[in-house]
C-alpha distance (Angstrom), angle and dihedral (degrees) to the residues before:
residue distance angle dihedral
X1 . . .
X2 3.84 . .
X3 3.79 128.2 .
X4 3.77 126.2 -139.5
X5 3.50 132.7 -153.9
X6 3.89 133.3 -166.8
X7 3.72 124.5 -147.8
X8 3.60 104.3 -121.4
X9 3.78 103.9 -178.3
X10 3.43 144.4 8.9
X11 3.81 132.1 -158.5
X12 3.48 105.8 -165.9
X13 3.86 126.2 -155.7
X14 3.58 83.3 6.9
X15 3.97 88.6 155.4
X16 3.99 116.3 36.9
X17 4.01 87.2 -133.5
X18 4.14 132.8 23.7
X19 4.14 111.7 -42.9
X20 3.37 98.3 -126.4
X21 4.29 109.6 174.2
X22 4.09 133.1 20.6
X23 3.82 130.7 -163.8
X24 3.78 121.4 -178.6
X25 4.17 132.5 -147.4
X26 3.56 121.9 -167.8
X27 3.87 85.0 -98.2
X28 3.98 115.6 21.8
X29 3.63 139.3 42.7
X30 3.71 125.2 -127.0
X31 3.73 127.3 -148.5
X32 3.94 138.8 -178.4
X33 3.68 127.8 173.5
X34 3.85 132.6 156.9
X35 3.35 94.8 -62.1
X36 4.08 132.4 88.9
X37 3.72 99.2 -100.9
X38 3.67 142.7 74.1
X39 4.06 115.3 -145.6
X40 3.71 118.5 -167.0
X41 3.92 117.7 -165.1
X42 3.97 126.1 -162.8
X43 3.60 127.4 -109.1
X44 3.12 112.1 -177.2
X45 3.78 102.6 82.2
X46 3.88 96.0 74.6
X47 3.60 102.7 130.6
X48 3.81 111.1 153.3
X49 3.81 116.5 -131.2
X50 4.22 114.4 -137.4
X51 3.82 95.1 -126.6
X52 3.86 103.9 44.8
X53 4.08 135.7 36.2
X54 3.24 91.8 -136.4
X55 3.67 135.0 76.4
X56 4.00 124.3 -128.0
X57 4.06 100.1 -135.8
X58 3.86 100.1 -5.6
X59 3.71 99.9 152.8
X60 4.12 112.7 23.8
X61 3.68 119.2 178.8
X62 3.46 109.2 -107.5
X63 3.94 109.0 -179.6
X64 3.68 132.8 -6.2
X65 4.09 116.8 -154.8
X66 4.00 98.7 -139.6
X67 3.49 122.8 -128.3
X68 3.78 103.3 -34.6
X69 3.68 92.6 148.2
X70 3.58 112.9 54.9
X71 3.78 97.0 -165.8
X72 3.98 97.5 38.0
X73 4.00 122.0 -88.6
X74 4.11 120.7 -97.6
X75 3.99 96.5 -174.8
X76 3.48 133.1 40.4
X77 4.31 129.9 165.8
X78 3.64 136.8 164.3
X79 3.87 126.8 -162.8
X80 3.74 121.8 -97.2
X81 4.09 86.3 -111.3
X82 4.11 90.3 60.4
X83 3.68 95.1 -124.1
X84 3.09 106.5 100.6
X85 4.05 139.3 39.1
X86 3.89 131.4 168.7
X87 3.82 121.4 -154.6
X88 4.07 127.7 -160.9
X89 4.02 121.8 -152.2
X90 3.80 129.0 -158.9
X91 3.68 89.4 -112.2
X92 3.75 99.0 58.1
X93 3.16 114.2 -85.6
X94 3.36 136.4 141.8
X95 4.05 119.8 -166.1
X96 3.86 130.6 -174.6
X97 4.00 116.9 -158.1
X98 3.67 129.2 -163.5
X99 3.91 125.0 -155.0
X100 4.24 110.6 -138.1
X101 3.49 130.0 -160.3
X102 3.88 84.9 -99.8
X103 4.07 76.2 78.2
X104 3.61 77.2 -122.3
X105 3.91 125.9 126.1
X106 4.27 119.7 -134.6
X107 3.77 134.4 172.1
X108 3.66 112.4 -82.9
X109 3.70 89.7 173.9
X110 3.56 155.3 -44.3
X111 4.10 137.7 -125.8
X112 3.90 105.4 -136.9
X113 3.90 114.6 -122.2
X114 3.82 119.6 -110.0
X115 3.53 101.8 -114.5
X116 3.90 89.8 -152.1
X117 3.79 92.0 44.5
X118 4.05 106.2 47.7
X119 3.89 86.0 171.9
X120 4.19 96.7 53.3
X121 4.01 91.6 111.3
X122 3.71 112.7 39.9
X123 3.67 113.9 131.4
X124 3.57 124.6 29.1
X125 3.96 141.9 -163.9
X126 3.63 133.2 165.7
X127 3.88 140.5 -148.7
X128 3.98 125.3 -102.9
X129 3.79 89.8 -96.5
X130 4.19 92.8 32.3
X131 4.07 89.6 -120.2
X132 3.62 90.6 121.4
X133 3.93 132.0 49.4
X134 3.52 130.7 -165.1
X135 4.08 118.4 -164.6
X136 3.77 130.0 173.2
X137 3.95 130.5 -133.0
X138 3.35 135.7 -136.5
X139 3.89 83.0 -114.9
X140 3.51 107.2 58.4
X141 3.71 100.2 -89.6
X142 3.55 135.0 126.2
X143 3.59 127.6 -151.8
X144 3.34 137.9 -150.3
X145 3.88 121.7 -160.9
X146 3.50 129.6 178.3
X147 4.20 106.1 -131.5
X148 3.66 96.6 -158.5
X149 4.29 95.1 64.5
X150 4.18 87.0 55.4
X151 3.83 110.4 140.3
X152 3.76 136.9 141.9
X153 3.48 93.2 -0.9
X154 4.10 104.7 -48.2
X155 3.84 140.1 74.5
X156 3.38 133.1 -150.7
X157 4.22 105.7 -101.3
X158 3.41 110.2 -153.1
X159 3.70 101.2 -166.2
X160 3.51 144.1 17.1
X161 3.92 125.7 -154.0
X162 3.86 114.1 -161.4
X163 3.84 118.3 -161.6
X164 3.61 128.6 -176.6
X165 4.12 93.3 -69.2
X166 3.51 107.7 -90.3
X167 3.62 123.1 132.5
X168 4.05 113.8 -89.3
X169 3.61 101.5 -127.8
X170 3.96 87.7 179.5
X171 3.65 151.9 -3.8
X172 3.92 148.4 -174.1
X173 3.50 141.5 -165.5
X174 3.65 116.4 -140.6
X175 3.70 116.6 -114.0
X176 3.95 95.3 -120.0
X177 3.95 86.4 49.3
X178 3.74 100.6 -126.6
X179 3.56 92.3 102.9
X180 4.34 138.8 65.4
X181 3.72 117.0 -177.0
X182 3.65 127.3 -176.1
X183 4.17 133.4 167.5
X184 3.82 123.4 -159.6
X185 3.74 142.8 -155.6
X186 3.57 91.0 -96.8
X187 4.10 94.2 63.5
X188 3.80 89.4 -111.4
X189 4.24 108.7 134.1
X190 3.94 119.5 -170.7
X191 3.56 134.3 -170.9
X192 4.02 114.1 -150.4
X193 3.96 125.7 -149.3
X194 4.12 104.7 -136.0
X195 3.67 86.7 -165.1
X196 3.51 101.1 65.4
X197 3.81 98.6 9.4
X198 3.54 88.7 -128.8
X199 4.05 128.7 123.5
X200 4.17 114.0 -87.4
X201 3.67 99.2 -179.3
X202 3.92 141.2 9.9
X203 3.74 103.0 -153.7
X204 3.65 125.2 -140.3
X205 4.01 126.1 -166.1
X206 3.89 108.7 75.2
X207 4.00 115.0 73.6
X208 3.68 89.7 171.5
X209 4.10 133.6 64.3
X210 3.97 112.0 -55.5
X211 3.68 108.4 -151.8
X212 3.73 106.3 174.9
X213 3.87 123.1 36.9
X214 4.02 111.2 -171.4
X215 4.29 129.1 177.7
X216 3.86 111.3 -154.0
X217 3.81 116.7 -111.3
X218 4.04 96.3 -99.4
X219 4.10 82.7 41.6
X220 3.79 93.5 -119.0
X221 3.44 99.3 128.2
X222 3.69 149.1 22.2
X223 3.48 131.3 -124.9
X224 3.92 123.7 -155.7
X225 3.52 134.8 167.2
X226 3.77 138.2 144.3
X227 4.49 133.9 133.8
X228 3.42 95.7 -16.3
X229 4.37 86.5 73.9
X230 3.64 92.7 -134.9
X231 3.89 130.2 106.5
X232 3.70 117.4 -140.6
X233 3.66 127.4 -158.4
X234 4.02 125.7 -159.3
X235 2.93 137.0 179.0
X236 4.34 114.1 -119.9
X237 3.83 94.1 -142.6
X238 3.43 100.9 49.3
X239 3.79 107.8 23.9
X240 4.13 86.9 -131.3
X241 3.78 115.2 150.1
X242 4.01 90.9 -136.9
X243 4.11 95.5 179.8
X244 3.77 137.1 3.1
X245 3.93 107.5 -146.1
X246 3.86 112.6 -142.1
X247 3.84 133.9 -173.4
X248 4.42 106.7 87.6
X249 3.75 106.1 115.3
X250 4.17 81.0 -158.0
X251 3.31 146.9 31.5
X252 3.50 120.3 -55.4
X253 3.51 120.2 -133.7
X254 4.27 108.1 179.0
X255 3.08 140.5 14.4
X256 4.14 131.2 -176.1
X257 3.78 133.1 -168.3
X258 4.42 116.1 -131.0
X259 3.56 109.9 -117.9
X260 4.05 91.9 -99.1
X261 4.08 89.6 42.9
X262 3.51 97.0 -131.4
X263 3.86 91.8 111.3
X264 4.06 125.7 55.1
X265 3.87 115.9 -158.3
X266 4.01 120.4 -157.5
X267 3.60 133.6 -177.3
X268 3.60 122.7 -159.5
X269 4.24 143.9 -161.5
X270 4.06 84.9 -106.3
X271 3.87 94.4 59.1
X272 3.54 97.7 -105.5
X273 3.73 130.3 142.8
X274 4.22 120.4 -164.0
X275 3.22 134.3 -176.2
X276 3.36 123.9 -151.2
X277 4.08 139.2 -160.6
X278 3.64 113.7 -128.5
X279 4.03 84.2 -160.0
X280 3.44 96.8 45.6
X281 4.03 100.2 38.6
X282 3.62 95.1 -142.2
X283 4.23 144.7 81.3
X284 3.70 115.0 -74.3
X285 3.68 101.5 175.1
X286 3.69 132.1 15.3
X287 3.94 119.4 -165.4
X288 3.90 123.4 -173.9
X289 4.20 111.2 -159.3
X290 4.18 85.9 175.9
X291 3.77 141.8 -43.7
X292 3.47 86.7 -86.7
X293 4.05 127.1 109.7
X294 4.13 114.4 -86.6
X295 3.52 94.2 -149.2
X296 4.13 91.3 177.2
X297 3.43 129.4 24.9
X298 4.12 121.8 -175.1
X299 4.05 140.4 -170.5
X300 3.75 110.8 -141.2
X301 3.51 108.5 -128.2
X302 4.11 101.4 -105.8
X303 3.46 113.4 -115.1
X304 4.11 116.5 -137.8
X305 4.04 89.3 -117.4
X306 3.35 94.8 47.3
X307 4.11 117.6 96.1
X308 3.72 101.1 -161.2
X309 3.89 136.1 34.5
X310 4.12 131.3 -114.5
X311 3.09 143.7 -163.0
X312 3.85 144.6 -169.7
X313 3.72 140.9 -123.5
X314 4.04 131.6 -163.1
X315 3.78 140.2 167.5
X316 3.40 154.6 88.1
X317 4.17 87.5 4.1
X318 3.44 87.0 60.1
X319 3.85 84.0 -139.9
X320 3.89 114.5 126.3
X321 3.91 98.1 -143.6
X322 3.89 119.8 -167.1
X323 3.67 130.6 -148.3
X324 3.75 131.4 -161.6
X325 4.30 128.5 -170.2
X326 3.84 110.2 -108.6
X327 3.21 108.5 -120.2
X328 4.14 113.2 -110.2
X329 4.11 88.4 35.3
């Protein structure tokens, strides 16, 4: 049985340049694109009139962080709490944000850039409670910093993962912590023990660039996916590839687990957007916002009054496009 969704809203030339990374709080929406600024938009007004579909302000724009990356931001993540979020910019830079009771987000700190490495922060993921950081390099590494030591431009990192020296194009933290993920431009995926801050699993599947590296809610599987237009699935205690999910005529370029993890979303270079059923193994919805590249694609977290679930889409439209469940599907 298929699912349908209907757009809902659109904010269009939300970003000035391409939208290239979302993160999500239980209340706001996050956004960073090419340009200098970071705009975060609230969620929790989505309150569905009976006569119309769509809502009248659902999603106002409630505080934009001004040029605090000078040459536009590629990554940005918050932790599953809301409090915190960490951005990376193409010049370096690494920034940690902390949300006040203001409901207002301010610098708590930032990680200098190498000067001899501009690619040392390029992917980004934080812990449940945002104390702990995980960023990738253009060298294969991933490291671990610990967000509550930041001053004067460092942090203490508390680990270091080395791989086999391809660049991490992405990386997650799993949401019980015991797990770090990351996938790299050479098709290699690995799966990190915190514990021991040793390697649990070399990952094979992908020969071609991963670009979006998710763990399932309950942290029982994996989800990778990236040029090579397939989704795979593993499973984190094992290492087993247990599916390969086909149907993207391009490269995909994220992917996000619903809040139950029954449903995978991906976003692709053609501008479409699939859903997927974890209990099915296969696409049960396909949207298309444009021909143009979904560089980010993002589950709202569901609220308890709300009957159906929806998601987000941004990219090279610069258009953040919103999606809701119809209701029967």
């Amino acid at each position: 049985m298929s699912k349908q969704y209907l757009q809902t809203h659109t904010l269009p030339d939300a970003h000035p340049t391409d939208i290239f990374s979302l993160a999500v709080t239980p209340s706001q929406l996050l956004s960073a694109s090419g340009s200098s600024s970071i705009r975060i938009h609230s969620t929790k007004g989505q309150v569905i009139h009976a006569d119309t579909a769509e809502d009248e302000h659902p999603y106002p724009l409630v505080q934009t962080l001004e040029k605090v990356h000078p040459l536009g931001c590629h990554h940005i993540c918050t932790s599953l709490d809301g409090k915190t979020a960490a951005s990376a910019g193409f010049s370096g830079e690494l920034k940690v944000w902390s949300y006040g009771e203001d409901e207002q987000w301010s610098l708590k700190g930032e990680i200098a850039a190498d000067q001899k490495n501009a690619g040392e922060h390029w992917a980004v993921a934080l812990s449940e409670d945002g104390k702990y950081l995980a960023t990738t390099t253009h060298d294969g590494r991933v490291n671990v910093y610990d967000t509550s030591t930041l001053a004067d431009g460092k942090a203490n990192r508390i680990t270091q993962y080395e791989t086999k020296g391809s660049f991490g194009m992405c990386v997650d933290i799993s949401a019980n912590g015991e797990m770090t993920a990351s996938g790299h431009q050479n098709g290699s995926i690995y799966i990190f023990n915190n514990s021991t801050s040793r390697l649990a699993h070399s990952l094979s599947g992908l020969i071609k660039p991963v670009r979006s590296v998710k763990f399932s809610p309950a942290c029982k599987y994996l989800a990778a996916a990236g040029d090579a237009r397939i989704i795979a699935l593993y499973d984190t205690q094992s290492g087993e590839q247990i599916a390969n999910l086909t149907g993207h005529a391009s490269w995909i370029m994220s992917i996000d687990w619903n809040w139950s993890g029954e449903y995978l979303l991906s976003g692709s270079y053609d501008g479409k957007a699939k859903i997927w059923s974890m209990e099915r193994r296969e696409c049960v919805a396909t949207q298309t916002e444009s021909e143009k590249c979904l560089w980010a694609v993002k589950w709202l977290p569901k609220a308890a009054s709300a009957r159906n679930e929806t998601f987000v889409t941004a990219g090279a439209g610069r258009t953040l496009a919103f999606y809701r469940e119809a209701s029967g599907t």
